[in-house]
VEXVOLUM-902630 format. One record per residue: residue number from 0; x, y, z of N, C-alpha, C in turn. Coordinates in Angstrom, 2 decimals, padded with zeros to 5 digits. Layout:
# residues N
(r NUM, (X, Y, Z), (X, Y, Z), (X, Y, Z))
...
# end
This chain:
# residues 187
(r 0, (-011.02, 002.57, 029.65), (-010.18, 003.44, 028.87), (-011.00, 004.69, 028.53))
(r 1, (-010.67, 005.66, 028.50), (-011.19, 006.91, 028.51), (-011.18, 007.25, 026.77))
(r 2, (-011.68, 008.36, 026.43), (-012.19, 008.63, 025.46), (-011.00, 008.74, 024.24))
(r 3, (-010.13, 009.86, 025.58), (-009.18, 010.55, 024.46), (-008.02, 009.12, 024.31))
(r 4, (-007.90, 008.71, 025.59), (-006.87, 007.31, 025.43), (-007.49, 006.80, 024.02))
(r 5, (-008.76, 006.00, 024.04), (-009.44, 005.23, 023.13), (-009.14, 006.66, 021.20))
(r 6, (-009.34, 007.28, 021.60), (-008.80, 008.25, 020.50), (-007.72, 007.93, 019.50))
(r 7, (-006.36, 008.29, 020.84), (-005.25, 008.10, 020.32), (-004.11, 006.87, 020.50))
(r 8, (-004.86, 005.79, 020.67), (-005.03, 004.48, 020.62), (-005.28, 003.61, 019.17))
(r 9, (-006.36, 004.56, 018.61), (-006.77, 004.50, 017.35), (-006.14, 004.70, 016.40))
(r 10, (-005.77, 006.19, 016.42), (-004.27, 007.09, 015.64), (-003.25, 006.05, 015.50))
(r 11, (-003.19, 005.36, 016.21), (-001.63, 004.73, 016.96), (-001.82, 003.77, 015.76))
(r 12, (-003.23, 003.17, 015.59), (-002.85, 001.75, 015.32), (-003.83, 001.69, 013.72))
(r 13, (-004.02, 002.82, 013.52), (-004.26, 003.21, 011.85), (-003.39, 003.90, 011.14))
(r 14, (-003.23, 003.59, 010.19), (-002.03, 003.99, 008.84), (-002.84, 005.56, 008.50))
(r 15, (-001.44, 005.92, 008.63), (-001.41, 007.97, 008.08), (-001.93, 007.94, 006.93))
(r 16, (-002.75, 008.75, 006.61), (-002.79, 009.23, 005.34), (-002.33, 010.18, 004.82))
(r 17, (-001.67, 010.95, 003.88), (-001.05, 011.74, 003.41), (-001.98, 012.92, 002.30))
(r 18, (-002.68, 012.44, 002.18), (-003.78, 013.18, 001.11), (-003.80, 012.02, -000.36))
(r 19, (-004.51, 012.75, -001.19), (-004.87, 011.83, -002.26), (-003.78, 011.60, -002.95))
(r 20, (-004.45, 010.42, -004.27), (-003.16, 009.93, -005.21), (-004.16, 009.32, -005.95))
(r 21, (-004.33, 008.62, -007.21), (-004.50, 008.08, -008.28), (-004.54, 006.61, -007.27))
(r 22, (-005.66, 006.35, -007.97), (-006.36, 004.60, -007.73), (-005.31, 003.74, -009.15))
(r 23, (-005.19, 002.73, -008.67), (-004.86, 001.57, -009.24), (-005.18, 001.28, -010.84))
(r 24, (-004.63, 001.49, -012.05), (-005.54, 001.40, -013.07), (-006.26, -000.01, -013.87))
(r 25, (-006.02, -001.09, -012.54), (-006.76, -002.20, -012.71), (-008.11, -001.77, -011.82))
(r 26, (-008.22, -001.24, -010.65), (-009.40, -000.91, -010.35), (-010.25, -000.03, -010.90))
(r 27, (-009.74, 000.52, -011.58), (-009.93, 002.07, -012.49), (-010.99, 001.19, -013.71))
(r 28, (-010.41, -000.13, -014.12), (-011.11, -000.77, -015.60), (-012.04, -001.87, -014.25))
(r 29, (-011.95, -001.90, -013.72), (-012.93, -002.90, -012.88), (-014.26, -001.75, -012.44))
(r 30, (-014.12, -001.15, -012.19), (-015.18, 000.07, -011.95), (-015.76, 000.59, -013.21))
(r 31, (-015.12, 000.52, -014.29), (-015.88, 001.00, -015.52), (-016.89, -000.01, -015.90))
(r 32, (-016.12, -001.55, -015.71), (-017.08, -002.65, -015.88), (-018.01, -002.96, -014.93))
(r 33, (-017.80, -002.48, -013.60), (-018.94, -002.76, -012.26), (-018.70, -001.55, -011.68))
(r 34, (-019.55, -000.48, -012.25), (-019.28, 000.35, -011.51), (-020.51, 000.74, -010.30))
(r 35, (-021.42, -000.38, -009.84), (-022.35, -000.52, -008.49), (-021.22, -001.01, -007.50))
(r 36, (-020.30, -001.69, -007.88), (-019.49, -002.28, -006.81), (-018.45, -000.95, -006.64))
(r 37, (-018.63, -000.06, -006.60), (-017.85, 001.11, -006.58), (-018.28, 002.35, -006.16))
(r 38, (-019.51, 002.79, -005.90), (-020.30, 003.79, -005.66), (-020.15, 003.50, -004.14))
(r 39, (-020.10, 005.10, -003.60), (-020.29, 005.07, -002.30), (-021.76, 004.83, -001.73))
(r 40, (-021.88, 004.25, -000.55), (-022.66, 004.01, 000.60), (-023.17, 004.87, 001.24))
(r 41, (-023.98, 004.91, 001.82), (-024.27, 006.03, 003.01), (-024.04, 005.00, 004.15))
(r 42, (-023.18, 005.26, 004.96), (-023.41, 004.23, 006.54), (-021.88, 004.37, 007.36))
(r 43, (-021.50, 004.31, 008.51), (-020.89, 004.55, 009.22), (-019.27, 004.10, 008.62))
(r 44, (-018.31, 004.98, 008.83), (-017.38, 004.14, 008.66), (-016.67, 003.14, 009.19))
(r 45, (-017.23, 003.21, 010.67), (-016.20, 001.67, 011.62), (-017.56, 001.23, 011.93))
(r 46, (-017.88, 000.21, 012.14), (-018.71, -000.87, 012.57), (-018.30, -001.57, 014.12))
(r 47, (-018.70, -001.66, 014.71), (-018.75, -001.87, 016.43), (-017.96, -003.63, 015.77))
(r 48, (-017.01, -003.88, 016.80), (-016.27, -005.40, 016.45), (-016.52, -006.03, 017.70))
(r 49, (-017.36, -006.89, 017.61), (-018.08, -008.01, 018.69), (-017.00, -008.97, 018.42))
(r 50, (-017.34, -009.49, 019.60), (-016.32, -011.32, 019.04), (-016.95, -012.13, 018.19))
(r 51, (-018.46, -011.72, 017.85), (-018.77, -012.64, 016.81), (-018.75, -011.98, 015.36))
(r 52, (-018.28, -010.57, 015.69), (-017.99, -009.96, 014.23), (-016.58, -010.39, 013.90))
(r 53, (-015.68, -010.26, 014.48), (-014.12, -010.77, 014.56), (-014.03, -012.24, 013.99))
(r 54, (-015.09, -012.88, 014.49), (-015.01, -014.55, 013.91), (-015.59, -014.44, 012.55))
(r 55, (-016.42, -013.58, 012.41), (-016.86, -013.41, 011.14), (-016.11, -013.29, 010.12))
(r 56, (-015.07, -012.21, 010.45), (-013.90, -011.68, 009.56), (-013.11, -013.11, 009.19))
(r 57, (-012.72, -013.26, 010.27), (-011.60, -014.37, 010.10), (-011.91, -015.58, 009.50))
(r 58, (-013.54, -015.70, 009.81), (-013.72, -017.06, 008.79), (-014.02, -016.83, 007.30))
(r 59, (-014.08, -015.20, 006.71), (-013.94, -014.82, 005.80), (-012.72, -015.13, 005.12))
(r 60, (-012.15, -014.38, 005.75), (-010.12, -014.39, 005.03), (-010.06, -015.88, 005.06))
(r 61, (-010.38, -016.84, 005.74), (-009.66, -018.14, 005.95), (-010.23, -018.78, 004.39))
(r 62, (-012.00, -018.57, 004.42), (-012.54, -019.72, 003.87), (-012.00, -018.70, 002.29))
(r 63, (-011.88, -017.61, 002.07), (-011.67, -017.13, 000.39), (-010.43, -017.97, 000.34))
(r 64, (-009.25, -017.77, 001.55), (-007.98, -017.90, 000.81), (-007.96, -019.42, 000.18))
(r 65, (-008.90, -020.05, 001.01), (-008.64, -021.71, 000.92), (-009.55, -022.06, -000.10))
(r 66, (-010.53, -021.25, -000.71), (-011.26, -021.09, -001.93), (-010.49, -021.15, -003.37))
(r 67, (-009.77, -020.04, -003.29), (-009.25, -019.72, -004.21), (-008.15, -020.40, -004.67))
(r 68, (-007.65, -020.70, -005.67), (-006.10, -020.80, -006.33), (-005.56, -019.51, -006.49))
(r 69, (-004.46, -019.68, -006.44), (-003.37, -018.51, -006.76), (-003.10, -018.60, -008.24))
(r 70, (-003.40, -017.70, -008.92), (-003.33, -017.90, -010.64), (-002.80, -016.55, -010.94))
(r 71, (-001.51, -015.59, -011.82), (-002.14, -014.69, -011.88), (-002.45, -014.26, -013.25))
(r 72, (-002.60, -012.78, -012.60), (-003.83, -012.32, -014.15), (-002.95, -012.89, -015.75))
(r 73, (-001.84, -012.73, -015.77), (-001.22, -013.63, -017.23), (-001.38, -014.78, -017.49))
(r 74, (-001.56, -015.45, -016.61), (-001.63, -017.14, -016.94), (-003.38, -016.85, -016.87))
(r 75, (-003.84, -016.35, -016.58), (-005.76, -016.41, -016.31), (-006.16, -015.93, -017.20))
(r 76, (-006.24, -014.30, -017.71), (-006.60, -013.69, -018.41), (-006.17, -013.02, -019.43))
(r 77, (-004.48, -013.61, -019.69), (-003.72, -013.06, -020.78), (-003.12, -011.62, -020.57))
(r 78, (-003.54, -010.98, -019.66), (-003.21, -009.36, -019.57), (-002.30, -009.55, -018.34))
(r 79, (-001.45, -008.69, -018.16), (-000.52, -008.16, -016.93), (-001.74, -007.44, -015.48))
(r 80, (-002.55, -006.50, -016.09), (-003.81, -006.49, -014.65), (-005.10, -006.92, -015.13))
(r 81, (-005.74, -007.64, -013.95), (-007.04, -007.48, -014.31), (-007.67, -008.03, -013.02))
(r 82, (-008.65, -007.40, -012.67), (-009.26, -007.40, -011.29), (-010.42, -007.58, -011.46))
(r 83, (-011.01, -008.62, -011.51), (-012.46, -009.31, -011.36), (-012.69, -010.40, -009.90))
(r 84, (-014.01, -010.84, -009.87), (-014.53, -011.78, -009.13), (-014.32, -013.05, -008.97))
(r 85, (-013.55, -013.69, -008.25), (-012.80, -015.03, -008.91), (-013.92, -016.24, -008.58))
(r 86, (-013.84, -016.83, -009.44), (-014.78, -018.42, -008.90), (-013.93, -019.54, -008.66))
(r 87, (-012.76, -020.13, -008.59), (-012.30, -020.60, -008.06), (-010.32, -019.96, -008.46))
(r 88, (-010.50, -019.49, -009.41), (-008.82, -018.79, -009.06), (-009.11, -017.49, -009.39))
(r 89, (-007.71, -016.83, -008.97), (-007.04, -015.50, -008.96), (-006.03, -015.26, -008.63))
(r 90, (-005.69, -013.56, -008.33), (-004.75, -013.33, -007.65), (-004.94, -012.37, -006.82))
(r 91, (-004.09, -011.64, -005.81), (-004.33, -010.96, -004.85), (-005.46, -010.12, -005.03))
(r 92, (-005.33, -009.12, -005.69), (-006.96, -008.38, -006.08), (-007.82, -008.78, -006.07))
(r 93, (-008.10, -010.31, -006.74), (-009.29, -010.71, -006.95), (-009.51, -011.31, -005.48))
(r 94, (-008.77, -011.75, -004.81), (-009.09, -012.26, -003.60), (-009.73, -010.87, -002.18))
(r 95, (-009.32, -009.92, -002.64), (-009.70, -008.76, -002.03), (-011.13, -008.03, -002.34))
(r 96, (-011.63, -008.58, -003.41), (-012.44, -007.90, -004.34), (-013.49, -008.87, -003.53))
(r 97, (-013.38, -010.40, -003.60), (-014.29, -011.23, -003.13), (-014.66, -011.30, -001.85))
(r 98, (-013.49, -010.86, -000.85), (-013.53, -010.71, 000.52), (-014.50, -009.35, 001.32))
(r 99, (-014.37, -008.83, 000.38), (-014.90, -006.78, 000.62), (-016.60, -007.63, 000.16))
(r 100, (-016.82, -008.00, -000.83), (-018.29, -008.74, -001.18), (-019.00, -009.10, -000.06))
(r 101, (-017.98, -010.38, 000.38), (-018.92, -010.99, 001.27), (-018.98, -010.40, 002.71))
(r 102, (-017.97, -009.12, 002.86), (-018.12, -009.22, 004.33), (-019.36, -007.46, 004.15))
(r 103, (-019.05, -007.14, 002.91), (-020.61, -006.40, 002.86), (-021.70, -006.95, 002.67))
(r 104, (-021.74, -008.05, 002.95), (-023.03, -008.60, 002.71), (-023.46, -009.11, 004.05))
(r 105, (-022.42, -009.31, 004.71), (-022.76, -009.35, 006.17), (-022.78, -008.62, 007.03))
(r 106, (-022.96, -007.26, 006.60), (-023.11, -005.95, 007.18), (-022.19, -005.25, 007.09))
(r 107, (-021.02, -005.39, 007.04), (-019.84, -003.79, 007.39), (-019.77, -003.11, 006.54))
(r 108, (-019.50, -001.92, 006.58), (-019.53, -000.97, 005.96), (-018.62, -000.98, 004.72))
(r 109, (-019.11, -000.57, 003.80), (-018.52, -000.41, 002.49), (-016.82, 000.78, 003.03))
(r 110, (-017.54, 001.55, 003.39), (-016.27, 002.68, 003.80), (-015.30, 001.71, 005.00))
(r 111, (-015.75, 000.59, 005.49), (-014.97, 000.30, 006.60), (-013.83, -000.92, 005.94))
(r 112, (-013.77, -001.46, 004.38), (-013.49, -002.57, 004.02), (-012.42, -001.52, 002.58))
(r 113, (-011.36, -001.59, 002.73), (-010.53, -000.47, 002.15), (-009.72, -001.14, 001.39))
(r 114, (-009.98, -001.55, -000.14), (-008.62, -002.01, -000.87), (-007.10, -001.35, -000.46))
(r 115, (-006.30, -001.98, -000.69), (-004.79, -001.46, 000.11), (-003.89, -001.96, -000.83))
(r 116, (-002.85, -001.18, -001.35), (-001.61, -001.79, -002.46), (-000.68, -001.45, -001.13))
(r 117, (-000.01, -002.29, -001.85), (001.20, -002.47, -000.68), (002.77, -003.07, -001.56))
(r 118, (003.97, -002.76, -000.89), (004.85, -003.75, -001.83), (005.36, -005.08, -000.69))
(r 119, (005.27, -005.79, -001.08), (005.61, -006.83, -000.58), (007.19, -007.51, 000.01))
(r 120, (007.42, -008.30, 000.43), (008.82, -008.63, 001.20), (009.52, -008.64, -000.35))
(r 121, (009.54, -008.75, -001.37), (009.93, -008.95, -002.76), (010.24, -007.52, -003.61))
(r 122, (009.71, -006.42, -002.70), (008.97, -005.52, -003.07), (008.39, -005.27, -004.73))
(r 123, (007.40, -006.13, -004.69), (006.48, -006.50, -005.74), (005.09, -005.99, -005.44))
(r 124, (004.18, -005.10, -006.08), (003.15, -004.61, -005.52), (002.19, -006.27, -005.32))
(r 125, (001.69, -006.04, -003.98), (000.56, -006.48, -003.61), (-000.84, -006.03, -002.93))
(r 126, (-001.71, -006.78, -003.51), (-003.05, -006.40, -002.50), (-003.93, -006.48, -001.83))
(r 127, (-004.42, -005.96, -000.56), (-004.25, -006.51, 000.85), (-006.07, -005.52, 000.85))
(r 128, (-007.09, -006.24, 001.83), (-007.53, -005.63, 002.14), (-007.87, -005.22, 003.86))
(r 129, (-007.51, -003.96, 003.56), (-007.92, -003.22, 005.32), (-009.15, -002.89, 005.87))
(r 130, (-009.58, -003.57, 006.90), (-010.59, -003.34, 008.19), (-010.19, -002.46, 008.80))
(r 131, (-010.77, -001.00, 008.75), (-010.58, -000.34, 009.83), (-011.93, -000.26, 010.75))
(r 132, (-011.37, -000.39, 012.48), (-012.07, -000.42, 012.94), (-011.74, 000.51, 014.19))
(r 133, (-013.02, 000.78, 015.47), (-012.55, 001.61, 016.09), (-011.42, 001.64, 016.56))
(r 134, (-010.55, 000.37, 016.72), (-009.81, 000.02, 017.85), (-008.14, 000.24, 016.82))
(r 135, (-008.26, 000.34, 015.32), (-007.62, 000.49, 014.43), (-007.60, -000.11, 012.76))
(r 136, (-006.64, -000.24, 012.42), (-006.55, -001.15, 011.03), (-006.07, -002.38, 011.12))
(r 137, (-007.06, -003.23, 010.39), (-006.45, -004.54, 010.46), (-006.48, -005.19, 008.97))
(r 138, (-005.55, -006.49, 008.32), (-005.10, -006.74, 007.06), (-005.72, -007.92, 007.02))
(r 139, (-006.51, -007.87, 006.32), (-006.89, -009.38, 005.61), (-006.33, -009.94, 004.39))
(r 140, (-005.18, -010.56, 004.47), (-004.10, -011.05, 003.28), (-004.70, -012.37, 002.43))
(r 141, (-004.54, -013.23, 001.23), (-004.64, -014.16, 000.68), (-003.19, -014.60, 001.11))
(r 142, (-002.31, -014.30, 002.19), (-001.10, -015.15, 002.00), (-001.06, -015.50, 003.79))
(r 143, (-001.76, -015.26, 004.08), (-001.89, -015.26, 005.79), (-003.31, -015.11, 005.99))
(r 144, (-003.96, -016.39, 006.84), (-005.56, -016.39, 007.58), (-005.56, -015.57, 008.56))
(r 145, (-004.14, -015.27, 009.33), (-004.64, -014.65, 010.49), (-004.76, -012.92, 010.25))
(r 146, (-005.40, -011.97, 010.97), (-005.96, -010.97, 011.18), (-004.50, -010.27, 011.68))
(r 147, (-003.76, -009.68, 010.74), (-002.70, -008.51, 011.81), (-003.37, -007.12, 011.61))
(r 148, (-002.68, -006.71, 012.51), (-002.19, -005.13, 012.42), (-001.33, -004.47, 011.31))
(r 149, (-002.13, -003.19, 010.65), (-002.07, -003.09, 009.41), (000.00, -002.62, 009.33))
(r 150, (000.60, -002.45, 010.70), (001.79, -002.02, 010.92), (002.77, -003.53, 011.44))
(r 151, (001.62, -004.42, 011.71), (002.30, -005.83, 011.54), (003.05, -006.93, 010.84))
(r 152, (002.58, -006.06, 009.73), (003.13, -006.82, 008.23), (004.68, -006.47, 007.97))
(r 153, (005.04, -007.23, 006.97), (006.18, -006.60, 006.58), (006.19, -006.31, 005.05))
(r 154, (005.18, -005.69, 005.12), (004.81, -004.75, 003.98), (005.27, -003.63, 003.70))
(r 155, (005.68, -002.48, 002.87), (005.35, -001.34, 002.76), (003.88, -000.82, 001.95))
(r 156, (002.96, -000.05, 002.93), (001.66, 000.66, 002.57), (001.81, 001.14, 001.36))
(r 157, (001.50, 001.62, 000.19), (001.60, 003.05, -000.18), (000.04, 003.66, -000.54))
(r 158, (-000.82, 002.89, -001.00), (-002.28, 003.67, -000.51), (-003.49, 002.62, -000.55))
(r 159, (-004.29, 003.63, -000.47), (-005.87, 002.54, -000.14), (-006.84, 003.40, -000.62))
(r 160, (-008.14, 002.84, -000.70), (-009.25, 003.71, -000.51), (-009.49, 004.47, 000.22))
(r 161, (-010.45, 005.63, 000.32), (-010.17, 006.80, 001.23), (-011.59, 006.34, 002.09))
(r 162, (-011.49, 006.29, 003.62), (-013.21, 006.06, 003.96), (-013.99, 007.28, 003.70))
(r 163, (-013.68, 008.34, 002.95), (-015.22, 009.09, 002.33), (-015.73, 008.57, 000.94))
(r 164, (-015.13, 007.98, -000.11), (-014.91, 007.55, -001.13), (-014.31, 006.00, -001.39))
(r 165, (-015.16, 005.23, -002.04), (-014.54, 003.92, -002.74), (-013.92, 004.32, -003.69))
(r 166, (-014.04, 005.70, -004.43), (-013.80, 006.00, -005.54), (-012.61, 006.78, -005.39))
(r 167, (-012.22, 007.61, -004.03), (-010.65, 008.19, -003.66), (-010.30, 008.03, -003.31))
(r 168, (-008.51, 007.60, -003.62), (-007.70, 006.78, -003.05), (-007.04, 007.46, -002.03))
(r 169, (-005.97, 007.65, -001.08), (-005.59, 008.20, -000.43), (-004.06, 007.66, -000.17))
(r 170, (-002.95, 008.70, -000.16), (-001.27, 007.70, -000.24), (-000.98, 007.75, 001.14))
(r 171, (-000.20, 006.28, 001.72), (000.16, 006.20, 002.87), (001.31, 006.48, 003.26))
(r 172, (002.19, 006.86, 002.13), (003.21, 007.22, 002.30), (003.57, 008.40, 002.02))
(r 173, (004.96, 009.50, 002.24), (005.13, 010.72, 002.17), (005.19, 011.10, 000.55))
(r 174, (005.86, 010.62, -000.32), (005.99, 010.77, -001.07), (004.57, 010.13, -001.64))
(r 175, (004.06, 010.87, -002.62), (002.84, 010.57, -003.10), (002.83, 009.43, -004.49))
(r 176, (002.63, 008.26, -003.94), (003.01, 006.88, -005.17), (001.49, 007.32, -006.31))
(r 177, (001.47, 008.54, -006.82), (000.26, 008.41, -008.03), (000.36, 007.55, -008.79))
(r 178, (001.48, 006.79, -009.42), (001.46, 005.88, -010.35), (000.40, 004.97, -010.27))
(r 179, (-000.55, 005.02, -011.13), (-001.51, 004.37, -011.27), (-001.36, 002.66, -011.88))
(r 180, (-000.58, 002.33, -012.48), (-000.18, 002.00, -013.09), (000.69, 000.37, -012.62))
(r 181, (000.81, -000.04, -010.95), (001.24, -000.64, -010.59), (000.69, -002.62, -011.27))
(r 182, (001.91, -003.04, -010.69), (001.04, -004.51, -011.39), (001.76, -005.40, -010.32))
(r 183, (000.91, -006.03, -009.86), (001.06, -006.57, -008.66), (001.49, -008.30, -009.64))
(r 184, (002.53, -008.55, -008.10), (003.65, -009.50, -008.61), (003.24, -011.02, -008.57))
(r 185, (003.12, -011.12, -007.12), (002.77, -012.54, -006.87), (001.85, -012.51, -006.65))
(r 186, (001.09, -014.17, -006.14), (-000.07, -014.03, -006.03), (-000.90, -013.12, -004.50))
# end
């Protein structure tokens, strides 16, 4: 495959960005409380995907989801958001929060591991985290082990982290969802 194919191949199979928007204001109080887990990186934003990086991923998403309980933040922590490190429950965030951990710890790039709100088949905000890689975006869900395509889901996007910034979000949709303010439904 040639360069520009491999290019717009890429385009094809990564989510638009629209320009910025307001981060999440559960990530917003999770960064005030950890704010090392929030500072940008210096290091590439896609990471080369071997088949033994791919198995890596996947035995990530598999072993958190099957880690975790589904709890959410009201029955756990009394509040409507709250996005911490789960030790054996949570809810979607926290399962995203733990997944982005360990797979930086096994090398990928901080810029390459992209919190993602999304609304769900319920349309209830949920949150998903995205692998982008050269070949495109891919979703690592707590409600599905397997690895889709970030256009596979039957989700609607509306933003993520930006890969220049952990700290800027970026909207995936036309209309710019700033509401910071979202509270994700199920687990």
């Amino acid at each position: 495959m040639s360069v520009g194919a491999l290019a717009a191949d890429t385009k094809k199979n990564s989510a638009v960005e629209y320009g910025k928007t307001l981060p999440p204001i559960g990530f917003v109080k999770f960064c005030a409380f950890s704010p090392a887990d929030c500072e940008p990186k210096a290091s590439s934003s896609f990471s080369p995907m071997t088949p033994e990086r791919w198995k890596l991923v996947s035995q990530v998403n598999a072993y958190v989801n099957g880690k975790i309980a589904p709890v959410s933040d009201q029955d756990l922590y009394g509040e409507p958001e709250h996005w911490a490190y789960p030790t054996d429950a949570g809810d979607c965030e926290d399962y995203v929060l733990l997944k982005k951990r360990y797979l930086e710890k096994l090398g990928f790039s901080r810029e390459a591991l992209l919190i993602t709100v999304a609304l769900d088949e319920k349309r209830e905000g949920h949150a998903i985290l995205t692998l982008a890689t050269e070949s495109g975006d891919y979703i690592l869900d707590n409600r599905n082990n397997d690895l889709l395509r970030w256009n596979s889901t039957n989700y609607k996007m509306l933003k993520r982290q930006s890969h220049k910034s952990p700290l800027e979000w970026v909207a995936l949709v036309k209309q710019n969802p700033s509401s910071s303010n979202i509270v994700f439904g199920g687990n």
